[in-house]
Every structure is written in structure tokens, then in C-alpha cells.
DSSP file (Angstrom, degrees, kcal/mol; ACC not computed):
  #  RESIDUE AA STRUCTURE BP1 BP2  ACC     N-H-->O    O-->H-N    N-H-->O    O-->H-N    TCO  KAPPA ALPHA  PHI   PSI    X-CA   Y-CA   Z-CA
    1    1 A X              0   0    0      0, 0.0     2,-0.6     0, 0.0     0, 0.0   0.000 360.0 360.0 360.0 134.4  -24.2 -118.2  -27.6
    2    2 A X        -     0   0    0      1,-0.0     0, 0.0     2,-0.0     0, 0.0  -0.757 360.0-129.3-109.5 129.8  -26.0 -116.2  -30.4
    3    3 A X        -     0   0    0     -2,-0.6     3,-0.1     1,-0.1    -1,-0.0  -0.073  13.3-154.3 -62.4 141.9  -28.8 -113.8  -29.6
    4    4 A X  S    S+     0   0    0      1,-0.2     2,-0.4     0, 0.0    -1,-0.1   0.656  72.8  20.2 -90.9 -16.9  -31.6 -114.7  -32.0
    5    5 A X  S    S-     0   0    0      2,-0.0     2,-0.7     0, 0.0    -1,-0.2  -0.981  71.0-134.1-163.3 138.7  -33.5 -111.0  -32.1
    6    6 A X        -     0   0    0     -2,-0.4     2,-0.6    -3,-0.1     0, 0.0  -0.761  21.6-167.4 -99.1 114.9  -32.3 -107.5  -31.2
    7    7 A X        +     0   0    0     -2,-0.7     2,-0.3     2,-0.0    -2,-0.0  -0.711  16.4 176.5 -96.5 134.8  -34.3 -105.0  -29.1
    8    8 A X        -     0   0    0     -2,-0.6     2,-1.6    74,-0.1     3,-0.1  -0.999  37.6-118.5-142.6 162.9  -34.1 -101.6  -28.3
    9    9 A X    >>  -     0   0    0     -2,-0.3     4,-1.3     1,-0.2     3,-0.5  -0.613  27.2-166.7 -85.2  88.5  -36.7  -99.9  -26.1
   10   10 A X  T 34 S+     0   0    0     -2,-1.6    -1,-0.2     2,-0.2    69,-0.0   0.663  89.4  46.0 -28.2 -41.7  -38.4  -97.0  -28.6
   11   11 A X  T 3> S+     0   0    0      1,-0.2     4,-6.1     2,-0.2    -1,-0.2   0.717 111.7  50.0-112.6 -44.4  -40.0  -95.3  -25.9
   12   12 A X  H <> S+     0   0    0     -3,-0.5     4,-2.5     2,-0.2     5,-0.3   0.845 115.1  45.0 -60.5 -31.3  -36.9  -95.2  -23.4
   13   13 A X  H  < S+     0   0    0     -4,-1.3    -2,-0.2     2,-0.2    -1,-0.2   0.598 107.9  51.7-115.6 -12.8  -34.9  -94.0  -25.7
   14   14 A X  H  > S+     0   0    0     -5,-0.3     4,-2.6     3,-0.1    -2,-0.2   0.900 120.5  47.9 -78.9 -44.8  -37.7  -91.3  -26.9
   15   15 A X  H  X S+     0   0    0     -4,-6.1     4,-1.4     1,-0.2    -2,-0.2   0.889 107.2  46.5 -17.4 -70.7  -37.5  -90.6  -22.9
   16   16 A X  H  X>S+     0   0    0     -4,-2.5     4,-5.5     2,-0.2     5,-0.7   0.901 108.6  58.3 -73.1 -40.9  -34.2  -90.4  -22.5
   17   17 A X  H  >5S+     0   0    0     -5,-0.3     4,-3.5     1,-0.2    -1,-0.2   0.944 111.0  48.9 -48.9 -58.8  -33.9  -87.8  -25.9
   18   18 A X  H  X5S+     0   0    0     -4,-2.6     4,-1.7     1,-0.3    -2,-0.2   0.759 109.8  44.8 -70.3 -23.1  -36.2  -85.6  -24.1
   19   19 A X  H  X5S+     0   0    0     -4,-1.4     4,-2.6     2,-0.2    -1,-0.3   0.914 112.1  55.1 -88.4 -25.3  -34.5  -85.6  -20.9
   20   20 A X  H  X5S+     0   0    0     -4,-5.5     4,-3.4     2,-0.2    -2,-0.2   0.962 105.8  51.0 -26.4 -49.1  -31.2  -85.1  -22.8
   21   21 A X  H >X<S+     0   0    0     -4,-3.5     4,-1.3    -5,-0.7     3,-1.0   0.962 112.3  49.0 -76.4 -55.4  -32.8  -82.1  -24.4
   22   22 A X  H 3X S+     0   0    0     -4,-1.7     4,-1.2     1,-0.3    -1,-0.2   0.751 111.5  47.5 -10.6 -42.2  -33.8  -80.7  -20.7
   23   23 A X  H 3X S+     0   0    0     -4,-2.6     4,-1.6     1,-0.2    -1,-0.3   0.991 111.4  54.4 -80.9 -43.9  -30.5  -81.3  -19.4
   24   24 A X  H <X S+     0   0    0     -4,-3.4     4,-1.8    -3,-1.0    -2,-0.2   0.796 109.7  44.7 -58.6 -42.7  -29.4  -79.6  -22.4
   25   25 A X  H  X S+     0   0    0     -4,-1.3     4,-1.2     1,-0.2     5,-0.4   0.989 106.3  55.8 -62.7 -80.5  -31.3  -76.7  -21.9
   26   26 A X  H  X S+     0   0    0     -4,-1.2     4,-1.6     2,-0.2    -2,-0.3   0.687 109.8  48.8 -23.1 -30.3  -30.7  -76.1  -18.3
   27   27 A X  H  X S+     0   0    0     -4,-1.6     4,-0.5     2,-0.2    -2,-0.2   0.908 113.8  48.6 -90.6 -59.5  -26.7  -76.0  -19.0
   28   28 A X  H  < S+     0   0    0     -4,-1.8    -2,-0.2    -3,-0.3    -1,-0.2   0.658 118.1  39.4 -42.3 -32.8  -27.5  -73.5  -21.8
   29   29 A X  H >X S+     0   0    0     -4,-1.2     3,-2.5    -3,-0.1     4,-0.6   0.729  88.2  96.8-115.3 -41.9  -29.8  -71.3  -19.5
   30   30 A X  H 3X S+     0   0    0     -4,-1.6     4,-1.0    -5,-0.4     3,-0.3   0.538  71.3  65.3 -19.9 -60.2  -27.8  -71.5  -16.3
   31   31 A X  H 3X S+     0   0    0     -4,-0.5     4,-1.1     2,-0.3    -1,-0.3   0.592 107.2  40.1 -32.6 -38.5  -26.0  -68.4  -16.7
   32   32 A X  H <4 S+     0   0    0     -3,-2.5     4,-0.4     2,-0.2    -1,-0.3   0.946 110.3  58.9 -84.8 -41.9  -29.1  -66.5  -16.4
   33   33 A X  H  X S+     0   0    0     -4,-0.6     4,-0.7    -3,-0.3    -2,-0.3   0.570 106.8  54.0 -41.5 -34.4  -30.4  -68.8  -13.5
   34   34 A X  H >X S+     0   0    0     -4,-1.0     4,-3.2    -5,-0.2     3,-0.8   0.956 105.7  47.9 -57.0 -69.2  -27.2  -67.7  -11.7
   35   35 A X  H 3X S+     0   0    0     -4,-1.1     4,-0.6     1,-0.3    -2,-0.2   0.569 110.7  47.4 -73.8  -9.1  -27.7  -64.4  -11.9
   36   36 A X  H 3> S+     0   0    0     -4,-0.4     4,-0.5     2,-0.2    -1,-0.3   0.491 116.0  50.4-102.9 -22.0  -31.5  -64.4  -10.7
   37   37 A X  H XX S+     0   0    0     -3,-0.8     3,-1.5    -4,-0.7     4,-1.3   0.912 113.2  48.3 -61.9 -61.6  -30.0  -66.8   -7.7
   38   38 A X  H >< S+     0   0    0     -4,-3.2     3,-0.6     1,-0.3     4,-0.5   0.931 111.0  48.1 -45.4 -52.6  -27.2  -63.9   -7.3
   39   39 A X  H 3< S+     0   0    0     -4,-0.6    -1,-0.3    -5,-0.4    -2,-0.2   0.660 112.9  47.2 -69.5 -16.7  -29.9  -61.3   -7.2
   40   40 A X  H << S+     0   0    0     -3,-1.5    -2,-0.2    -4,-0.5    -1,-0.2   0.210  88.8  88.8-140.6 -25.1  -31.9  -63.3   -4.7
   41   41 A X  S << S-     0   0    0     -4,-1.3    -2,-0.1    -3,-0.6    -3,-0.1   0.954  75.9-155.9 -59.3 -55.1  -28.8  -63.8   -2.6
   42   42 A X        +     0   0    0     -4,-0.5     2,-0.2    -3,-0.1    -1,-0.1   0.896  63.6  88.6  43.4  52.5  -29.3  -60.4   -0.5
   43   43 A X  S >> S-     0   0    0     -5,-0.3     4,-3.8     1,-0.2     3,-0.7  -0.726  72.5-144.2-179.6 144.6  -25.8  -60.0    0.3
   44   44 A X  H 3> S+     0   0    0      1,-0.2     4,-1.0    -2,-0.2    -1,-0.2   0.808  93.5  42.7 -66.6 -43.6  -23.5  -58.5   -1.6
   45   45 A X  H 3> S+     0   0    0      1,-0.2     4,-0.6     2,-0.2    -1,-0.2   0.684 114.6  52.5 -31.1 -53.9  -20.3  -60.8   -1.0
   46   46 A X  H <> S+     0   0    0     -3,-0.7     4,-2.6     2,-0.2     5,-0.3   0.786 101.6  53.7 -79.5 -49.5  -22.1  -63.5   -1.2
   47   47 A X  H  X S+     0   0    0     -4,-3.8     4,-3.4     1,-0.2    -2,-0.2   0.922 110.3  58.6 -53.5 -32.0  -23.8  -62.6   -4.8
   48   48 A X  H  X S+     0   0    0     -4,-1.0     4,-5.1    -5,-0.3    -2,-0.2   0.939 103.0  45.4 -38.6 -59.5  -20.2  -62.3   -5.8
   49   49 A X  H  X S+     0   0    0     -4,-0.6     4,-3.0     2,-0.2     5,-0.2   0.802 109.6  51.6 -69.6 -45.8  -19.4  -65.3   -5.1
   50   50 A X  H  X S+     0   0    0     -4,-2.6     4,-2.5     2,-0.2    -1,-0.2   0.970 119.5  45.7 -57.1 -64.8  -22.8  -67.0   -6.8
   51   51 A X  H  X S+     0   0    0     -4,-3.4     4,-2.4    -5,-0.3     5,-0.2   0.969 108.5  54.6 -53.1 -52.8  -21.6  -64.8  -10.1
   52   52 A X  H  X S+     0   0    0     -4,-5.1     4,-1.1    -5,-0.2    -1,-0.2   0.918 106.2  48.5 -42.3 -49.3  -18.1  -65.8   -9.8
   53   53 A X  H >X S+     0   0    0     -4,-3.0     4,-2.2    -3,-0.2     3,-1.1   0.960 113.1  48.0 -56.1 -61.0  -18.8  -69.4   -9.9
   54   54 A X  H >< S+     0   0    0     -4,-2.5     3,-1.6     1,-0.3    -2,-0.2   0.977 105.9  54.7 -55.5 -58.2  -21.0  -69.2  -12.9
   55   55 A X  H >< S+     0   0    0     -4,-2.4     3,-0.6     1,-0.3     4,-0.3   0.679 105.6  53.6 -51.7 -16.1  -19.0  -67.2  -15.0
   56   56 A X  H << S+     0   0    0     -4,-1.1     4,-0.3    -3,-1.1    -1,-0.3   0.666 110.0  46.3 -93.2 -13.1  -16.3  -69.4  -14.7
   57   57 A X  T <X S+     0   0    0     -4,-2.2     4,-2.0    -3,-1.6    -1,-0.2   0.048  83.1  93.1-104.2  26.2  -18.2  -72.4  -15.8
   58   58 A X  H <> S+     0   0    0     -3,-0.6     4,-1.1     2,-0.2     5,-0.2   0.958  82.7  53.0 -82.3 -53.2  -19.7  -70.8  -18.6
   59   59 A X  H >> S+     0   0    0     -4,-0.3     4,-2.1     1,-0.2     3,-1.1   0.920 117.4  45.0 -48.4 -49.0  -16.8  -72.2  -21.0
   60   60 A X  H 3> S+     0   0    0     -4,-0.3     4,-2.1     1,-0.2    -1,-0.2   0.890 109.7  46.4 -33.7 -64.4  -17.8  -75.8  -19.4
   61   61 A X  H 3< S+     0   0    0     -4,-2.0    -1,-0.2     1,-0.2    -2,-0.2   0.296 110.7  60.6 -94.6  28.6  -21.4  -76.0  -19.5
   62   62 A X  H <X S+     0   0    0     -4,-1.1     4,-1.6    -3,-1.1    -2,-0.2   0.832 110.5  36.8 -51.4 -64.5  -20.9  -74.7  -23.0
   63   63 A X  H  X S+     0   0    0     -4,-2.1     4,-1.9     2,-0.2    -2,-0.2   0.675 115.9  52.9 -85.8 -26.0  -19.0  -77.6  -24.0
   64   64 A X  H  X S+     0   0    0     -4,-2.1     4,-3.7     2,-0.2     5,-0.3   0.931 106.7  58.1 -71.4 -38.9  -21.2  -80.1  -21.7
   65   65 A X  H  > S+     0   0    0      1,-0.2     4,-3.1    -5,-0.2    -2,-0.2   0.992 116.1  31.0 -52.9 -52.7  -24.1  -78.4  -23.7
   66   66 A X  H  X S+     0   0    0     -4,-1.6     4,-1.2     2,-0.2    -1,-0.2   0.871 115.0  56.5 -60.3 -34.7  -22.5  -79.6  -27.3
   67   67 A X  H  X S+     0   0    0     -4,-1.9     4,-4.0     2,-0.2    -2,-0.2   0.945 111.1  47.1 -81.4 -58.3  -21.1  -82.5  -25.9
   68   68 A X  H  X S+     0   0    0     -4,-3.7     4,-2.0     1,-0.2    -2,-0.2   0.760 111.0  51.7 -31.6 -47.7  -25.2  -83.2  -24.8
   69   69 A X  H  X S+     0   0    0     -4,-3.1     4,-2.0    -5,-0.3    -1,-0.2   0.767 106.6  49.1 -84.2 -24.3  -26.4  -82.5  -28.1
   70   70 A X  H  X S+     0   0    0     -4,-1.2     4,-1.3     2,-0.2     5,-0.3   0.926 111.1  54.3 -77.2 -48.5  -24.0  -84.9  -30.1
   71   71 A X  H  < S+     0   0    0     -4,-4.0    -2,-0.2     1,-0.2    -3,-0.1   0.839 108.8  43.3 -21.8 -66.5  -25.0  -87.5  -27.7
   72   72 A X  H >X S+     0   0    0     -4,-2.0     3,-5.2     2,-0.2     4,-1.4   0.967 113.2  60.1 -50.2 -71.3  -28.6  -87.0  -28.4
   73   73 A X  H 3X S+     0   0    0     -4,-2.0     4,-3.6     1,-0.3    -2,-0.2   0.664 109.0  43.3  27.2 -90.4  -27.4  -86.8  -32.3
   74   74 A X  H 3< S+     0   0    0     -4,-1.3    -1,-0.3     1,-0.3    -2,-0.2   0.010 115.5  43.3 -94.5  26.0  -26.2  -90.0  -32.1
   75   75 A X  H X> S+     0   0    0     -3,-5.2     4,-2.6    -5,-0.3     3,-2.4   0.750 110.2  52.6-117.4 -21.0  -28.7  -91.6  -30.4
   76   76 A X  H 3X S+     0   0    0     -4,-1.4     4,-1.9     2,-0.2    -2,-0.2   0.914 113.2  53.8 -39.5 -76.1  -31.5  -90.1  -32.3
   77   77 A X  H 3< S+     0   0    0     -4,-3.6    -1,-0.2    -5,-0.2    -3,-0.1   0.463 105.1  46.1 -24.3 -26.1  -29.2  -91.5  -35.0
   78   78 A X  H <> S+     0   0    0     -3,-2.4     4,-3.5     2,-0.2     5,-0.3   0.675 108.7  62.5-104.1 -44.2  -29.0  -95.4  -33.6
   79   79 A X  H >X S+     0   0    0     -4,-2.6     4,-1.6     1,-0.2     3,-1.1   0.918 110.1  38.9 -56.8 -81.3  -33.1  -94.9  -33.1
   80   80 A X  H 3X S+     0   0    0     -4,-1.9     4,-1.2     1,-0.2    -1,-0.2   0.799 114.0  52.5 -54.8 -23.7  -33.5  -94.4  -37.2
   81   81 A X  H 3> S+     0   0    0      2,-0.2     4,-2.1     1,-0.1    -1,-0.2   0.924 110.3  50.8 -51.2 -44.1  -31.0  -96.9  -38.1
   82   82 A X  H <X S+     0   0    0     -4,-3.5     4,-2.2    -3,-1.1     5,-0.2   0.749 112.2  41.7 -49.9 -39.3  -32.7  -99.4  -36.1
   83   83 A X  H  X S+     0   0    0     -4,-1.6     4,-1.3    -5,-0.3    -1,-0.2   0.783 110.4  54.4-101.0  -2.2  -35.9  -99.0  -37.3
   84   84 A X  H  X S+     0   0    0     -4,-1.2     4,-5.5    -5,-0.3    -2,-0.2   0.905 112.6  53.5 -74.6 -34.0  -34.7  -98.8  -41.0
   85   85 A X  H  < S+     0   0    0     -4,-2.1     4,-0.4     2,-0.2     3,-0.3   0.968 111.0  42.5  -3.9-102.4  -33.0 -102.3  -40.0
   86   86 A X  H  X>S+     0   0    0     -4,-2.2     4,-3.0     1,-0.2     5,-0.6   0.703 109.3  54.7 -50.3 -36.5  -36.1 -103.8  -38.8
   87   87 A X  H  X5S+     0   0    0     -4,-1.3     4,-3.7     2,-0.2    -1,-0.2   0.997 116.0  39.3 -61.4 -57.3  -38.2 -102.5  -41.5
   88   88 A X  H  X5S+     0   0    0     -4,-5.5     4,-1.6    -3,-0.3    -2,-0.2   0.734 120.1  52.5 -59.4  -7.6  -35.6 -104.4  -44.3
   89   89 A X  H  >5S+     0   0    0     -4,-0.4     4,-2.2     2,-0.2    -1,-0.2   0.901 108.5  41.1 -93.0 -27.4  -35.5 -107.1  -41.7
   90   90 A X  H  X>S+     0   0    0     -4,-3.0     4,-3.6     2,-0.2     5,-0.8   0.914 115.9  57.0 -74.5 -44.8  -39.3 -107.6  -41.4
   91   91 A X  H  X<S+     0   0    0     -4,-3.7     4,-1.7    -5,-0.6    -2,-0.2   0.980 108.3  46.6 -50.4 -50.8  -39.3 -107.1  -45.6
   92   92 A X  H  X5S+     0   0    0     -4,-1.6     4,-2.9    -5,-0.2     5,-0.3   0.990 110.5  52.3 -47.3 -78.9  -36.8 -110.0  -45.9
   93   93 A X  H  X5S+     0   0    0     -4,-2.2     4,-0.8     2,-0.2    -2,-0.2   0.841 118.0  33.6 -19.2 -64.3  -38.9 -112.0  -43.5
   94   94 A X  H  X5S+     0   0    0     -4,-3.6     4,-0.6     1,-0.2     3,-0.5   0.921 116.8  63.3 -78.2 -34.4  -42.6 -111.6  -45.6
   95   95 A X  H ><<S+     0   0    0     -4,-1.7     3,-0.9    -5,-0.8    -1,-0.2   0.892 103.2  36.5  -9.1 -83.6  -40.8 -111.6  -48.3
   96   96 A X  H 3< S+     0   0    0     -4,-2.9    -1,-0.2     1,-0.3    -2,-0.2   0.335 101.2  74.9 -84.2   1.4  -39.4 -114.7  -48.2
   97   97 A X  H 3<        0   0    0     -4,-0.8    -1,-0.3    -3,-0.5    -2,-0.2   0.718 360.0 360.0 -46.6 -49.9  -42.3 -116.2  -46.9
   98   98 A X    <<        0   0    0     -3,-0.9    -1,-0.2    -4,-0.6    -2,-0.1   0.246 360.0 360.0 -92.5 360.0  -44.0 -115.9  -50.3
């Protein structure tokens, strides 16, 4: 069966960019966030341990950070296609109307 009209939610999808760009940030900032956890630790072993872990998942949440931002990209991307879409489609519409 064929859909007669396509939706997408503007407002979810302005949401969802912005918690994209949060998450994005937070992976981007960890690294310091580690080391003020580490400092916080008040035992020496143990602060090791908190640094050790981060530094070894810096190459990671590097690449989850890029990975994040094309996502957003391309969805950022689907949101102005859509509405350039809808604009030619509502222009066809009144258009032909006339």
C-alpha cells in the first residue's frame, strides 16, 4: 500500500541534534573530566587506574566524537532536504491549483 504524505518530526529531530551535540561534547571533554575524577579519587593507585582508563580511550572517544558529528551532519542534512521538498511540493500543489 502507498503512503499518501511523508512526515518527519521538525522538532524531534531539532531535539535529537542538540542532544547529539551534548553527547558530542561530553566525549570531546572527557579527558579532562577524568582527570578532575582522578584528582578527586584520594588514592593514589586508584587515580592511576581512573587515568589509565581514559587515556586509553582517548583514540575512541575521538573517533565516536567524529563519528557523532557526521551523524548530526547528515541528519541536519535530511532536515534541509525535507523541507526544500515540501516547499517545491507545497509550490506544485498551489500552483496547480490556479
Amino acid at each position: 500500500m502507498a503512503r499518501s504524505s511523508l512526515n518527519i518530526d521538525g522538532a524531534g529531530l531539532e531535539a535529537l541534534l542538540g542532544d547529539l551535540d551534548r553527547v558530542r561534547t561530553d566525549f570531546e571533554t572527557a579527558d579532562s573530566s577524568a582527570q578532575l575524577t582522578a584528582e578527586a579519587c584520594g588514592h593514589a593507585r586508584l587515580a592511576a587506574k581512573v587515568t589509565s582508563f581514559a587515556t586509553n580511550w582517548n583514540d575512541r572517544r575521538a573517533q565516536l566524537a567524529r563519528q557523532i558529528t557526521e551523524l548530526g551532519e547528515a541528519l541536519s542534512t535530511i532536515d534541509q532536504t525535507f523541507a526544500e521538498v515540501d516547499g517545491e511540493l507545497e509550490g506544485t500543489l498551489v500552483g496547480g491549483d490556479r
